[in-house]
C-alpha positions as CSV (number, residue, x, y, z in Angstrom):
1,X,87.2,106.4,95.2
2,X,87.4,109.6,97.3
3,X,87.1,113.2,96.1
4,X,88.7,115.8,97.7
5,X,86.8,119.1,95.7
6,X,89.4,121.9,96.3
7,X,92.9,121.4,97.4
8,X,94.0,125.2,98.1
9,X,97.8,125.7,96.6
10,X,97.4,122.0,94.8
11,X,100.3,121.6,92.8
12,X,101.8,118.6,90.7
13,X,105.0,118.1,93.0
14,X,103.0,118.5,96.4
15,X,100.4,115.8,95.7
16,X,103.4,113.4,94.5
17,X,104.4,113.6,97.4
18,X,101.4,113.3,99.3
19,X,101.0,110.1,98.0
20,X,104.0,108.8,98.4
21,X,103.5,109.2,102.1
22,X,99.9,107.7,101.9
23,X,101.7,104.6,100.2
24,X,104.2,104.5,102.8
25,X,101.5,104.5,105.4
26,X,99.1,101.7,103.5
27,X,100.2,98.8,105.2
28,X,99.5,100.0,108.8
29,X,96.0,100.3,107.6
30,X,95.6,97.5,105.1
31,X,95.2,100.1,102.0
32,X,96.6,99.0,98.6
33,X,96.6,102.3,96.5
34,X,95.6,102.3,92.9
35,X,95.8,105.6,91.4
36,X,95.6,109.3,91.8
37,X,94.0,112.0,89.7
38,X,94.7,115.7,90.0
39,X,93.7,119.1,88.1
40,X,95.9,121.8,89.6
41,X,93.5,124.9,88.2
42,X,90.9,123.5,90.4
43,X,92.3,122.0,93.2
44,X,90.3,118.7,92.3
45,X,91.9,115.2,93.6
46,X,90.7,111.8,93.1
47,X,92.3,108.6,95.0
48,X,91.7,105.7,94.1
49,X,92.4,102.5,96.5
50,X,91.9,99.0,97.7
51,X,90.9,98.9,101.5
52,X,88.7,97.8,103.7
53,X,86.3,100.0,104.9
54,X,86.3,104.3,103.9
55,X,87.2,104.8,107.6
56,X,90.7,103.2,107.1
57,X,91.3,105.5,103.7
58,X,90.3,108.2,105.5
59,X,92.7,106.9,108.5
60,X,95.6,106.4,106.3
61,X,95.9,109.9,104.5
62,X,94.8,111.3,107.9
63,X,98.5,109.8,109.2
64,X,100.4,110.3,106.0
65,X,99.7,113.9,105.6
66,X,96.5,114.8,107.3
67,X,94.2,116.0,103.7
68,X,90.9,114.0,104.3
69,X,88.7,113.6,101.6
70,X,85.8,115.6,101.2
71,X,83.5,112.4,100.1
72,X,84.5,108.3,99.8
73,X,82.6,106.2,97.5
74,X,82.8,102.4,97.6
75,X,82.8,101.3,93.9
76,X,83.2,98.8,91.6
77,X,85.6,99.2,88.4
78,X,84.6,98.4,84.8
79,X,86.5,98.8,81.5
80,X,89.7,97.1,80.2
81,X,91.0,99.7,78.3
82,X,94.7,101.3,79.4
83,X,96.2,105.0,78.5
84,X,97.4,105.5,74.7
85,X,100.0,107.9,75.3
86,X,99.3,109.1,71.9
87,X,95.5,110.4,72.4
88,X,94.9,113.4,74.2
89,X,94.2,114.5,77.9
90,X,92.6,112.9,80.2
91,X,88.9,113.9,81.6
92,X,87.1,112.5,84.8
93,X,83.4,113.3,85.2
94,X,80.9,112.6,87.9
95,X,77.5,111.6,87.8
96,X,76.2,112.3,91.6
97,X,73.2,109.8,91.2
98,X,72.4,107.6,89.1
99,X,70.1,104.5,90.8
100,X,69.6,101.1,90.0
101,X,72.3,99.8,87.7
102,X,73.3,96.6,87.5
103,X,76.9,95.3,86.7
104,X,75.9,94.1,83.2
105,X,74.3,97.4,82.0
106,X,77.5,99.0,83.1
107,X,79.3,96.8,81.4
108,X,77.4,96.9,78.1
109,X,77.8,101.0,78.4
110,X,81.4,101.2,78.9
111,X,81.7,99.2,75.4
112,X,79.3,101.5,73.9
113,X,80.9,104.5,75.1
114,X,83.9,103.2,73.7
115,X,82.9,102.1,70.1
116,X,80.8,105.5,70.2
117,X,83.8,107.4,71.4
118,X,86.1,106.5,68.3
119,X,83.7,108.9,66.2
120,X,84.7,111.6,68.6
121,X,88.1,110.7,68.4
122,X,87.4,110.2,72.4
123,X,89.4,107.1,74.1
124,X,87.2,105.5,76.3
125,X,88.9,103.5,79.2
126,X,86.9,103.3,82.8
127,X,84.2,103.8,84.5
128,X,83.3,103.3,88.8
129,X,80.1,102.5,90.2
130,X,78.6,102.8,94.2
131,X,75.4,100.6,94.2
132,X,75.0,102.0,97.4
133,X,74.6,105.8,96.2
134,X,74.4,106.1,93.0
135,X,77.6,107.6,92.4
136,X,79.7,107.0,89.0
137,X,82.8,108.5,87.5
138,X,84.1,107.8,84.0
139,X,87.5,108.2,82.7
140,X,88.5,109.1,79.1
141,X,91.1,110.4,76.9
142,X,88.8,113.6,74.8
143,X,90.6,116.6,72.8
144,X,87.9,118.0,75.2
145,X,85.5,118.2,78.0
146,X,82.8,118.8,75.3
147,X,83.7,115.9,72.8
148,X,83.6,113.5,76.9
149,X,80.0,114.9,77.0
150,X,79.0,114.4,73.5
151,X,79.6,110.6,73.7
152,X,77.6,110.3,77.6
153,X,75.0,112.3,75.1
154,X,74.7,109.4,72.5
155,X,74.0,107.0,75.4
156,X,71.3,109.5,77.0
157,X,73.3,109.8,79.9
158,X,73.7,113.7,81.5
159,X,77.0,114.1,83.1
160,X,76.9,116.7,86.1
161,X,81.0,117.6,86.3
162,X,83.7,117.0,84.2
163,X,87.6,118.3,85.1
164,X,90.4,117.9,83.1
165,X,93.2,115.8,85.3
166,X,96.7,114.3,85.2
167,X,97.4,110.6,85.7
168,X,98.9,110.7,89.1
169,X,100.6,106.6,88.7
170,X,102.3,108.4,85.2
171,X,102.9,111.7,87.4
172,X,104.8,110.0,89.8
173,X,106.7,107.3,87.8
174,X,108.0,111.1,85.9
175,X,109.3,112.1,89.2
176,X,111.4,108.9,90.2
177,X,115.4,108.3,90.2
178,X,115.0,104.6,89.3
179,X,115.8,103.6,85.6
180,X,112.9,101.8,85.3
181,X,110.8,105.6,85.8
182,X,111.9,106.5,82.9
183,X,110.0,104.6,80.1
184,X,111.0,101.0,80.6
185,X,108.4,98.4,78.7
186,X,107.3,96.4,81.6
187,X,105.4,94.0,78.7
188,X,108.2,92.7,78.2
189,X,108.4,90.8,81.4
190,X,104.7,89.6,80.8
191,X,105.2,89.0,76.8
192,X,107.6,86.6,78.4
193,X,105.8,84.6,80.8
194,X,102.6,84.5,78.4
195,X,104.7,82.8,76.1
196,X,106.0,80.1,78.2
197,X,102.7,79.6,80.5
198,X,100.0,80.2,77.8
199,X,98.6,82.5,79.7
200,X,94.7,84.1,78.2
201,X,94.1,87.8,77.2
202,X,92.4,88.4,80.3
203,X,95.1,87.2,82.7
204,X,98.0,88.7,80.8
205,X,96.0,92.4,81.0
206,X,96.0,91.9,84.6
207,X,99.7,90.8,84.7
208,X,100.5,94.2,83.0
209,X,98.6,95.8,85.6
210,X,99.8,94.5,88.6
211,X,103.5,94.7,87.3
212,X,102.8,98.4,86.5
213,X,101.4,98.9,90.2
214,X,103.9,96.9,91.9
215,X,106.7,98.9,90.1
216,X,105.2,102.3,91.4
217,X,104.5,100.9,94.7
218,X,108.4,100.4,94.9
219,X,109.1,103.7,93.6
220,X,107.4,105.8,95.8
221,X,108.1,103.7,99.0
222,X,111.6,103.6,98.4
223,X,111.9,107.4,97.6
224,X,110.6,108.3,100.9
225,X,113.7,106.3,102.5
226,X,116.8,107.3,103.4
227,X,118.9,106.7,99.9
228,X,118.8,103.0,99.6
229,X,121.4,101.2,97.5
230,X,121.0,100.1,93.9
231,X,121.1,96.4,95.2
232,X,118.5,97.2,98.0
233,X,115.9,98.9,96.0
234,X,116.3,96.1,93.3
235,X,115.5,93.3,95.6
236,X,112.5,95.4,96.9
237,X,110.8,95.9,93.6
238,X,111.3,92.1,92.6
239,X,109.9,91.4,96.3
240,X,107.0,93.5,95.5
241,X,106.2,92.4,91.9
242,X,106.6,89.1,92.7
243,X,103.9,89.4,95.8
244,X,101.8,91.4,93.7
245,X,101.3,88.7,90.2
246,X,101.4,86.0,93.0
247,X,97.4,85.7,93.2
248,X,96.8,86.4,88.9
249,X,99.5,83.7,87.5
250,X,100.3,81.3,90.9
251,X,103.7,81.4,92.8
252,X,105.7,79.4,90.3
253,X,105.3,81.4,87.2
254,X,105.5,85.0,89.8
255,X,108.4,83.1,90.5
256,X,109.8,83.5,86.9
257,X,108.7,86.9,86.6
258,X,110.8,88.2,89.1
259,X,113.8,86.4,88.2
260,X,113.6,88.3,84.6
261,X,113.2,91.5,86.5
262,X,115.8,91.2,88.7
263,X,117.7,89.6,86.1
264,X,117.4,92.7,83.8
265,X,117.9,95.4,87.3
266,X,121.0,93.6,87.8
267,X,122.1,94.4,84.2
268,X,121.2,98.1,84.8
269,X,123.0,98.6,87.7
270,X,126.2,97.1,85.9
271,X,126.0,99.8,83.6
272,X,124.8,102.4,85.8
């Protein structure tokens, strides 16, 4: 997770794009990013991404449009809980340090900050952790920074900032020309494959996600090109899905996946 604290002139359009150039950039570096968090007020960013060491983060947005981070954390993630586009805005805090917690006691207080955050009417849905520093951020869905605090306050736990953001994955997806940006119910690919694999809770939440991700992936990478056809940027997202459920469900059943995908594309583009 890196911070960058104050973006001058941050605006939703400019840091879409920013990341679809980091994204384009990833593979040079061996960076899978996750997510992106913005407030334009502030000028606060959050990026969140898989890679292997801070230095090639930092090396990949150095390429891709030169905004380095003001402070990379390496964490771990805990919390299953997804968005409900029906609860209100999102808040993400930071604690600067808090030593010596274990994976289990985070564990154990993401669930009580989520059955506590139900009598705020606060969504509770991740938190990240750096063993190393002491750094954690929580995520949430609050009617307001306050009614965020009041549930760290229940659990004892002081929260040092808190800034109201936009999801940058939900951002982006807004912004793309692909029929599958706008509002497509990627369960229904996984519903599918559950049903004929038996697949567990567990594994079909991480089929969701890594649908979801491998579907922005292909949105963003393909809008930096130069206007690829229907057929072309339908056989990239199926590449990409596929590679991306490959390691949760096994190659046969990703195998299946992206035949219903490009199954349905191809049905999209007849109409289009």
């Amino acid at each position: 997770m890196d911070v960058h604290y104050k973006v001058d002139g941050l605006t939703a359009s400019a840091v879409i794009d920013a990341n679809r150039r980091d994204v384009a950039a990833s593979g040079r570096h061996g960076v899978r990013w996750l997510n992106y968090w913005f407030d334009e007020t502030t000028g606060r960013l959050f990026c969140l991404s898989d890679a292997p060491s801070a230095a090639a983060e930092e090396a990949c947005h150095r390429e891709a449009h030169g905004l380095i981070a003001d402070e990379i954390s390496e964490v771990s993630e805990y919390g299953p809980e997804s968005v409900d586009p029906h609860v209100g805005p999102l808040c993400m805090d930071m604690h600067f340090r808090v030593d010596g917690l274990t994976p289990q006691q985070i564990a154990d207080a993401v669930q009580f900050h989520i059955d506590t955050g139900k009598r705020h009417g606060v969504h509770w849905l991740k938190a990240w952790y750096d063993t190393q520093t002491g750094r954690l951020f929580c995520l949430s869905q609050s009617p307001s920074p306050e009614a965020h605090a009041a549930v760290h306050g229940e659990a004892g736990l002081l929260v040092d900032e808190i800034t109201v953001v936009t999801d940058g994955a939900s951002a982006s997806a807004a912004a793309g020309s692909s029929p599958l940006a706008e509002g497509r119910d990627r369960r229904s690919y996984c519903s599918a494959l559950r049903q004929t694999r038996n697949l567990s809770a567990d594994h079909t939440k991480r089929l969701h996600a890594a649908v979801a991700d491998g579907l922005h992936n292909c949105f963003v990478t393909q809008s930096l090109s130069s206007g690829p056809s229907l057929g072309e940027f339908r056989l990239a997202c199926v590449r990409i899905v596929q590679e991306s459920v490959d390691p949760i469900v096994g190659t046969d059943s990703a195998r299946t996946l992206a035949k219903l995908l490009n199954d349905d594309m191809s049905q999209d583009h007849r109409h289009s």
